[in-house]
TORKOL-4160 file (C-alpha; in steps of 0.2 Angstrom, whole numbers, padded with zeros to 4 digits, m for minus):
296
<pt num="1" X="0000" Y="0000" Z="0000"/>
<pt num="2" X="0014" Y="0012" Z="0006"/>
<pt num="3" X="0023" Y="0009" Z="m0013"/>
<pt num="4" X="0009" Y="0013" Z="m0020"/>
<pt num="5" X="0006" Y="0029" Z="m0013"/>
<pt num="6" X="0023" Y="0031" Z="m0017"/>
<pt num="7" X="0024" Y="0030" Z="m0037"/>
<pt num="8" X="0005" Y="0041" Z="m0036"/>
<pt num="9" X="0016" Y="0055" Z="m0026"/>
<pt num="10" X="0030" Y="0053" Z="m0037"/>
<pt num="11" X="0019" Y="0055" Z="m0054"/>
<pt num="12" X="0011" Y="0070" Z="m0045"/>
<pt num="13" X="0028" Y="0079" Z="m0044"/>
<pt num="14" X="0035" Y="0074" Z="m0060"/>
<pt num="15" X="0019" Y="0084" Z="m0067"/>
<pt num="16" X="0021" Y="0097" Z="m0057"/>
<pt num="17" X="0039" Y="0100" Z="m0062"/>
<pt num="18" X="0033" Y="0100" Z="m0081"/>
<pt num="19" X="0021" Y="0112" Z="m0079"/>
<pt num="20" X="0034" Y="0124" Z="m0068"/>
<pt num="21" X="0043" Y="0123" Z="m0086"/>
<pt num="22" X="0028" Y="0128" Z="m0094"/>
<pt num="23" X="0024" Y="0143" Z="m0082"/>
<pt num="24" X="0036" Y="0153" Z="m0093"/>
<pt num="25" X="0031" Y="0150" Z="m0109"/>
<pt num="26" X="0012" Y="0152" Z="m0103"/>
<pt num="27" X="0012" Y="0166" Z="m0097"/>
<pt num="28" X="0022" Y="0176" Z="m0113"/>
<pt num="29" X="0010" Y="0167" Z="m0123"/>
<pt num="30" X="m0004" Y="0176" Z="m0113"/>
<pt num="31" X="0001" Y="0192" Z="m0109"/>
<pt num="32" X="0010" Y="0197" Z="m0128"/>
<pt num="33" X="m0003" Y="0185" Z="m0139"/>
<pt num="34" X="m0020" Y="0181" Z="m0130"/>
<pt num="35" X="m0023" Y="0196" Z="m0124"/>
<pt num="36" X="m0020" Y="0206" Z="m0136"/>
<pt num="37" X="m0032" Y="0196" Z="m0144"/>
<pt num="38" X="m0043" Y="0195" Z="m0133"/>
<pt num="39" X="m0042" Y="0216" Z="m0130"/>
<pt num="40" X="m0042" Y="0217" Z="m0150"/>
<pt num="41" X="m0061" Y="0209" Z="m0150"/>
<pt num="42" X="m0067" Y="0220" Z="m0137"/>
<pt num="43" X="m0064" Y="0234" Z="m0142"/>
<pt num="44" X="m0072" Y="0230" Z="m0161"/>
<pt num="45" X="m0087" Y="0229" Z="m0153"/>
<pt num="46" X="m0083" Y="0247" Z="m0145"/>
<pt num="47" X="m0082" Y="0266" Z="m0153"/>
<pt num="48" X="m0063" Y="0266" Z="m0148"/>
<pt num="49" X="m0057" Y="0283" Z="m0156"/>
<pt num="50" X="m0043" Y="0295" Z="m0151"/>
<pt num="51" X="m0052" Y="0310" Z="m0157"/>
<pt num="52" X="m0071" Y="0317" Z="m0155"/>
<pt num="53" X="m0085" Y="0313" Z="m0143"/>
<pt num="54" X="m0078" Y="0294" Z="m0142"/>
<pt num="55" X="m0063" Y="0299" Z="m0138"/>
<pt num="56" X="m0069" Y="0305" Z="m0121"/>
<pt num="57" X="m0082" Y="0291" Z="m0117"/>
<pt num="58" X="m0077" Y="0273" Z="m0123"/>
<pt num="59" X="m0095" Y="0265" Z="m0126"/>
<pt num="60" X="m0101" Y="0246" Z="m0133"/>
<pt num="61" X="m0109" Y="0247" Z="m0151"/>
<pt num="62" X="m0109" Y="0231" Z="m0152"/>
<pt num="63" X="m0110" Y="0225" Z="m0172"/>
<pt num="64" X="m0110" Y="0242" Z="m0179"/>
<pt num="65" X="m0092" Y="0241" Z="m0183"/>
<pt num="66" X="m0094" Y="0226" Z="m0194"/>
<pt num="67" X="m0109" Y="0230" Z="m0202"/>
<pt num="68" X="m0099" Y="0247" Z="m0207"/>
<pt num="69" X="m0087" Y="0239" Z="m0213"/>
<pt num="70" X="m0096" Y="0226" Z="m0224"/>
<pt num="71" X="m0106" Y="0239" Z="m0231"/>
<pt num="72" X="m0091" Y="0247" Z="m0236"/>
<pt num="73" X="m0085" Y="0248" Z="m0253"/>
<pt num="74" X="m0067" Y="0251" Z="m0248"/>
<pt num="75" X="m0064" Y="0234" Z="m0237"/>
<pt num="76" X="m0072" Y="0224" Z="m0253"/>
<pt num="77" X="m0057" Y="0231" Z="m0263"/>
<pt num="78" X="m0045" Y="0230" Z="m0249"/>
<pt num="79" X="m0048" Y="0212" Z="m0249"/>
<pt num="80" X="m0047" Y="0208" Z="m0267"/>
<pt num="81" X="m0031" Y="0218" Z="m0268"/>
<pt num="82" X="m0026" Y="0206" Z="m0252"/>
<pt num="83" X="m0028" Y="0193" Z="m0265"/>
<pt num="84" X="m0021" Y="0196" Z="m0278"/>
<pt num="85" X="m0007" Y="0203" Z="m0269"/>
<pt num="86" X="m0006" Y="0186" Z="m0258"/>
<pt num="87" X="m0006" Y="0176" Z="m0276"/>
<pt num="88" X="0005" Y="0184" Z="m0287"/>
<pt num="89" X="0021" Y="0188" Z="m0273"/>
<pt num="90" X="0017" Y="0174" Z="m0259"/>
<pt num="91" X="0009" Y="0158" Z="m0273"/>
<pt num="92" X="0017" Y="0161" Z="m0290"/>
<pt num="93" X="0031" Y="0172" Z="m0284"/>
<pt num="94" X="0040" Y="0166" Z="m0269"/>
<pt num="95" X="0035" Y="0148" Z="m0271"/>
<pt num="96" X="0038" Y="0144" Z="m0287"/>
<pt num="97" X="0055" Y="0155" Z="m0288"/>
<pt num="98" X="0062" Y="0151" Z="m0275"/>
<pt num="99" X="0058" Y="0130" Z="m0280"/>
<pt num="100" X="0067" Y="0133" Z="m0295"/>
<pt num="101" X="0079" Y="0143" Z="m0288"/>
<pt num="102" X="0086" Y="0127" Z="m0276"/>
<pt num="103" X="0080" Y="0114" Z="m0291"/>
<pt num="104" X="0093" Y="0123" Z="m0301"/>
<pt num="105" X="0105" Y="0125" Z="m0284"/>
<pt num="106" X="0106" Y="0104" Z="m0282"/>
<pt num="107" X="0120" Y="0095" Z="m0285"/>
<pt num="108" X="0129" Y="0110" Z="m0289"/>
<pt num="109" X="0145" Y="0112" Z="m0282"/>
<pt num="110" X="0149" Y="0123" Z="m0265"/>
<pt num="111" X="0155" Y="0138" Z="m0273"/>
<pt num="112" X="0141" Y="0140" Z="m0285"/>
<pt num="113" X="0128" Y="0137" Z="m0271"/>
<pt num="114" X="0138" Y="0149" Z="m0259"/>
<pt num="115" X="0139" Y="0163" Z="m0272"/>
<pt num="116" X="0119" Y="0161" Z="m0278"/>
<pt num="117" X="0115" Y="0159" Z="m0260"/>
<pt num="118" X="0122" Y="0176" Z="m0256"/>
<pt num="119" X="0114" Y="0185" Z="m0270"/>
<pt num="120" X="0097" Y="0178" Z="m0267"/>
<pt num="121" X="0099" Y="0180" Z="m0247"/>
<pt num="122" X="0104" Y="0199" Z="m0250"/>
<pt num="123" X="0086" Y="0204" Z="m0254"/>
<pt num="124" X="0078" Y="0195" Z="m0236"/>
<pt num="125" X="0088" Y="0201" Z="m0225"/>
<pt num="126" X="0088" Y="0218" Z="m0230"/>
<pt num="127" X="0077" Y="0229" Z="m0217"/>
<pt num="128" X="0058" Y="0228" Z="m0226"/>
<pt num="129" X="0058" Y="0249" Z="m0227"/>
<pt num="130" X="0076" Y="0249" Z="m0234"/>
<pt num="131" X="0071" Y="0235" Z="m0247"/>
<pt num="132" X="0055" Y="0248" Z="m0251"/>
<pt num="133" X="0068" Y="0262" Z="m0254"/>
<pt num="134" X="0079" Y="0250" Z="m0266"/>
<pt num="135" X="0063" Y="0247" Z="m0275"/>
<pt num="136" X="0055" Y="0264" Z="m0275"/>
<pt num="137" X="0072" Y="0270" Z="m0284"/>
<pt num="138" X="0072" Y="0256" Z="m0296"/>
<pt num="139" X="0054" Y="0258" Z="m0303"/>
<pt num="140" X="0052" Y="0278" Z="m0300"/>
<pt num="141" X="0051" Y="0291" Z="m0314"/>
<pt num="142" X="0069" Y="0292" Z="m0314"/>
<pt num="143" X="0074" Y="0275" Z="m0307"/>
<pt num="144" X="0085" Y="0264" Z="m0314"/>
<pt num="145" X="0072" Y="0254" Z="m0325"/>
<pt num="146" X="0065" Y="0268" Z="m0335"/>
<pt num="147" X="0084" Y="0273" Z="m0337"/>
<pt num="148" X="0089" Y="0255" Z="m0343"/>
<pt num="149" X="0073" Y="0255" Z="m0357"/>
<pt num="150" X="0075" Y="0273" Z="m0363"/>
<pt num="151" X="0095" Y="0266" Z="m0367"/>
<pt num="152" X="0086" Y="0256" Z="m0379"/>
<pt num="153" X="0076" Y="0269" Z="m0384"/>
<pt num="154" X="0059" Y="0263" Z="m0375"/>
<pt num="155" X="0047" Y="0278" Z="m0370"/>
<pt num="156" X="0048" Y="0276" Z="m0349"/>
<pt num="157" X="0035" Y="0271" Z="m0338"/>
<pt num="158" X="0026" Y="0280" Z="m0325"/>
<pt num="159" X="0027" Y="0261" Z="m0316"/>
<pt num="160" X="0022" Y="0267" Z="m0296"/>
<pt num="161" X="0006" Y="0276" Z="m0308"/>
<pt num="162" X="0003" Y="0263" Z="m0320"/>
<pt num="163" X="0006" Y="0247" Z="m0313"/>
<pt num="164" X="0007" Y="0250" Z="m0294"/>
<pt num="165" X="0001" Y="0231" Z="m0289"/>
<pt num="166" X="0012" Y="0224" Z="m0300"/>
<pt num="167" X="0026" Y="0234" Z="m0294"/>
<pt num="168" X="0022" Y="0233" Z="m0275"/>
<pt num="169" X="0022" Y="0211" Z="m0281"/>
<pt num="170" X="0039" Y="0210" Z="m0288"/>
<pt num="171" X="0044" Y="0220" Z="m0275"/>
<pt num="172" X="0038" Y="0208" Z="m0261"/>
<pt num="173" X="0044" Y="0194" Z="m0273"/>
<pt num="174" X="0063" Y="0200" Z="m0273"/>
<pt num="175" X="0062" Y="0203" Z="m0254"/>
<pt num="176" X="0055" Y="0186" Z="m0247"/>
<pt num="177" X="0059" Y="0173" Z="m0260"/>
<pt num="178" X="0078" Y="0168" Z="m0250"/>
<pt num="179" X="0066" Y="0162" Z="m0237"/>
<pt num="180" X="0058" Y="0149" Z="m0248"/>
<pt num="181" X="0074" Y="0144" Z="m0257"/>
<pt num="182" X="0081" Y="0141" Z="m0240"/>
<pt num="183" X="0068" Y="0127" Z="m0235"/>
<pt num="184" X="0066" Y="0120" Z="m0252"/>
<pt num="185" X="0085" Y="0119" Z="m0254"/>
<pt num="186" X="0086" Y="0108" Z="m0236"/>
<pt num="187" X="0069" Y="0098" Z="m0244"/>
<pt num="188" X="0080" Y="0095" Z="m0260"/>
<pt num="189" X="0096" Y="0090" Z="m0252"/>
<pt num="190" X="0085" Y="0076" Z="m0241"/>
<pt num="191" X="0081" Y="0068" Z="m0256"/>
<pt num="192" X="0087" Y="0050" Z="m0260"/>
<pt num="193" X="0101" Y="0052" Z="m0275"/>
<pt num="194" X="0096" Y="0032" Z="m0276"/>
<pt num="195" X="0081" Y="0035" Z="m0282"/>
<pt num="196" X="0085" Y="0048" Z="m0295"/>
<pt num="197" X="0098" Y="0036" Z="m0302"/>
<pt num="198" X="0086" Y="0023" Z="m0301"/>
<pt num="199" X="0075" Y="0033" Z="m0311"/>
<pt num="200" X="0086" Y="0039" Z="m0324"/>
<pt num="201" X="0092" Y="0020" Z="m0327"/>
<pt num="202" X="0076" Y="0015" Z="m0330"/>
<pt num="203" X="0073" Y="0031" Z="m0344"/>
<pt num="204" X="0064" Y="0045" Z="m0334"/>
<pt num="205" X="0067" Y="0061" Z="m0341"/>
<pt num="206" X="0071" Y="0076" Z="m0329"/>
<pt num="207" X="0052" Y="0082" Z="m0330"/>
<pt num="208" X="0045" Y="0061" Z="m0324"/>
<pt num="209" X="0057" Y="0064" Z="m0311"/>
<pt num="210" X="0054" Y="0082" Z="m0305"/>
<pt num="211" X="0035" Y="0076" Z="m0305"/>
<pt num="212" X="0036" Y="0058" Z="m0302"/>
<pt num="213" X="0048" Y="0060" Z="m0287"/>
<pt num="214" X="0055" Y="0075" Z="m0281"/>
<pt num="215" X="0039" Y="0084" Z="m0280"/>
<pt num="216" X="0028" Y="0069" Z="m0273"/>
<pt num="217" X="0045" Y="0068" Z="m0258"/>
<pt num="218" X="0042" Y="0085" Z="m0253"/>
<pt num="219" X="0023" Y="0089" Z="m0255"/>
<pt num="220" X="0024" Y="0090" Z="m0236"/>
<pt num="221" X="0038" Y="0105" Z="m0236"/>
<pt num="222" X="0028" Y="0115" Z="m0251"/>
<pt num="223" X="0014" Y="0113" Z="m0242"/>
<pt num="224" X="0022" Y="0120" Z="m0225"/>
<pt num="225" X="0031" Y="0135" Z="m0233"/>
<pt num="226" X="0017" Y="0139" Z="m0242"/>
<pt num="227" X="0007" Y="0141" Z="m0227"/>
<pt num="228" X="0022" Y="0151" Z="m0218"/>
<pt num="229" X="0026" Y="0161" Z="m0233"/>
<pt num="230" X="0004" Y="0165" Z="m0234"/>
<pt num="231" X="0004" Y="0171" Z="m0217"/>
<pt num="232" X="0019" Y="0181" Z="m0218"/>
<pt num="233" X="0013" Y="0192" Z="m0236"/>
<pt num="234" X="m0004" Y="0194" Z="m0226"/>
<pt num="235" X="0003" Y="0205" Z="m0214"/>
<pt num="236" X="0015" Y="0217" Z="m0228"/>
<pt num="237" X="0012" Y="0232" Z="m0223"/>
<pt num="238" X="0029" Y="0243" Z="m0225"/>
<pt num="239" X="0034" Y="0238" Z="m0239"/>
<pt num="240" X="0017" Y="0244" Z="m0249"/>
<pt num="241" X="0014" Y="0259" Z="m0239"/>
<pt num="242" X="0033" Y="0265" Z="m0241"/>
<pt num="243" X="0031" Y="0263" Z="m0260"/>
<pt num="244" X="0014" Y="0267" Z="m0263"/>
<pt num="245" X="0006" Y="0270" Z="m0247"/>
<pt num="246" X="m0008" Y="0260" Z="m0255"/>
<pt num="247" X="m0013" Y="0269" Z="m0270"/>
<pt num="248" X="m0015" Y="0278" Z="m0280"/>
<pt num="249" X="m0032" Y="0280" Z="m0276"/>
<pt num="250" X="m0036" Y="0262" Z="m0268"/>
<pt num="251" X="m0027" Y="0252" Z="m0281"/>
<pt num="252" X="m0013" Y="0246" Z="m0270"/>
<pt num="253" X="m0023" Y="0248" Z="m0252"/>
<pt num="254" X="m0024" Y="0230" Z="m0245"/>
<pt num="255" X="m0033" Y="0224" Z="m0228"/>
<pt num="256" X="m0016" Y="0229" Z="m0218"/>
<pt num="257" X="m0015" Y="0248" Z="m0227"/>
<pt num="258" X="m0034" Y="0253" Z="m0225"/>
<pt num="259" X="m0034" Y="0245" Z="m0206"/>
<pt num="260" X="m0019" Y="0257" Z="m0201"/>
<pt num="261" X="m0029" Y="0271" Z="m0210"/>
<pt num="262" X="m0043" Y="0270" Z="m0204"/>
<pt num="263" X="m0035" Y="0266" Z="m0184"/>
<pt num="264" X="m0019" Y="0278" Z="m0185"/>
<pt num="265" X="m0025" Y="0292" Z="m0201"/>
<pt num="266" X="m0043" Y="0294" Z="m0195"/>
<pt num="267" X="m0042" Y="0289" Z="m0179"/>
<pt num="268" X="m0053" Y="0276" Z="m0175"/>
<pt num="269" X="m0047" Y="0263" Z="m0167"/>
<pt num="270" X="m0063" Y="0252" Z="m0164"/>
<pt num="271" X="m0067" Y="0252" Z="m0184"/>
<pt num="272" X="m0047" Y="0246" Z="m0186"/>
<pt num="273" X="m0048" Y="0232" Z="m0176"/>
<pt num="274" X="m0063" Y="0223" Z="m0183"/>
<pt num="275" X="m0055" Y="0226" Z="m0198"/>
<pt num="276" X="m0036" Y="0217" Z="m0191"/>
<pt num="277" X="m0051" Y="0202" Z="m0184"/>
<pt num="278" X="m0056" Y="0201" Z="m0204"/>
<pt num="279" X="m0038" Y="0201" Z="m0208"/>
<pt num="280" X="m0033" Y="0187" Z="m0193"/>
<pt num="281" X="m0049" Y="0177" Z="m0199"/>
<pt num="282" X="m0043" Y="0176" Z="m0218"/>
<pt num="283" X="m0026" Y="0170" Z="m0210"/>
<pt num="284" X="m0036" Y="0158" Z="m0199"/>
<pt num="285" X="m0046" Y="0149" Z="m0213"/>
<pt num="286" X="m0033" Y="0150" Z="m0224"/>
<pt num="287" X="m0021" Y="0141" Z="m0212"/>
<pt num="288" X="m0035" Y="0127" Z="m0207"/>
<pt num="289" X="m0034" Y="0124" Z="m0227"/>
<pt num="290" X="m0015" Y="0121" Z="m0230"/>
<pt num="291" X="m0013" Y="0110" Z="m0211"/>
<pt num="292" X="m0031" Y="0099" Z="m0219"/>
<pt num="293" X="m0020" Y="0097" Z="m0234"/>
<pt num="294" X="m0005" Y="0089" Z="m0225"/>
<pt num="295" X="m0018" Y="0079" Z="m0216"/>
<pt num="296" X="m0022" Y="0072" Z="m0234"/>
């Protein structure tokens, strides 16, 4: 009986002593993410301003916030710009560069994979409002491009004016694309060489094999970075706003931009945070999808 209470006081502590190792990790979790979360969907529901009549009285509207904000023609733009610019830099951009990127980078030698390495890295971790700059100056009136085409004799291009999204897109392309190289370079080298060799024996072609074999080996890790690389162009906000500062007019104003506008330019704070719980919903779904996908 005695050993028996024995090993039940035993387990006892050894639980205790695992969550005292937790306690830590708890309570940042707590303090810096669910309660900020928590505070965040209060005060949607609230007239939160920091200027006017609601500055001086914080009062509950409850859904009047969201309804604005779905009757608003603004957040319906915002969101398809959040779209397209999620697809074209974060889908087509960073993940399929930066696969072909390391696709290219294997089996080649150290030097070759050092030197591409360094060029590609360059771009991520430069600071996101110093890679804006580079940007700004490369694609403005008198930036570099429109001084390379009017060598060649080509009338420039008013690109920020013109083509804004596409410019803000390449933009977030060139600055995020090392990250996706990087896991899709570790993906690569994990492959079995075996198998490739195996393959080419038997008369695959480079295209059976890229499809047949390497892709099928790493679905998992293209799934994963496309999820991480989704979450992280969501939330963009210095790079479009140094460039653009979402326009002209709307063209180039995604969910991040018009919440900031609406919290920090107009100043009310209560219609910005219903829109950031949009903007953390969108991430939400869209991260249920990729981790239901791995599941498959």
């Amino acid at each position: 009986m005695s050993s028996v209470t024995v090993d039940v006081s035993y387990k006892k502590r050894k639980t205790y002593t695992w969550l005292y190792f937790l306690l830590p990790s708890i309570a940042i979790m707590l303090v810096f993410f669910i309660y900020p979360i928590l505070l965040t969907f209060y005060y949607s529901f609230t007239n939160l301003a920091l200027t006017g009549e609601a500055a001086k009285e914080l009062k509950f509207i409850g859904f009047d916030n969201y309804i604005r904000m779905f009757e608003d023609p603004t957040v319906r733009v915002s969101i398809w710009n959040t779209l397209i610019f999620l697809i074209g830099s974060a889908v087509i951009g960073q993940q399929v560069l930066g696969f072909l990127i390391a696709l290219l980078m294997k089996h080649k030698n150290k030097m070759f994979r050092r030197v591409i390495g360094t060029i590609v890295l360059a771009g991520w971790v430069t600071p996101e409002i110093v890679c804006a700059l580079c940007l700004y100056s490369f694609f403005g009136d008198d930036g570099t491009l429109n001084a390379i085409i009017a060598f060649f004799g080509i009338p420039e291009v008013t690109w920020l004016y013109t083509v804004p999204m596409i410019t803000i897109i390449l933009a977030n392309i060139w600055h995020g694309t090392a990250f996706s190289m990087l896991i899709f370079q570790a993906a690569l080298d994990d492959v079995p060489s075996e198998i490739e060799e195996a393959a080419v024996v038997d008369g695959a072609s480079k295209w059976q094999i890229l499809t047949k074999i390497i892709i099928p080996y790493i679905k998992d890790t293209i799934t994963t970075n496309m999820m991480l690389v989704t979450l992280q162009t969501l939330g963009v906000f210095g790079l479009i706003y140094a460039m653009t500062g979402g326009g002209p007019g709307t063209s180039t104003t995604t969910l991040p931009i018009f919440m900031y506008n609406q919290a920090f330019v107009n100043y009310q704070l209560g219609y910005g945070t219903a829109i950031s719980l949009l903007l953390l919903l969108i991430g939400i779904i869209l991260s249920l999808f990729y981790i239901r996908s791995m599941k498959e």
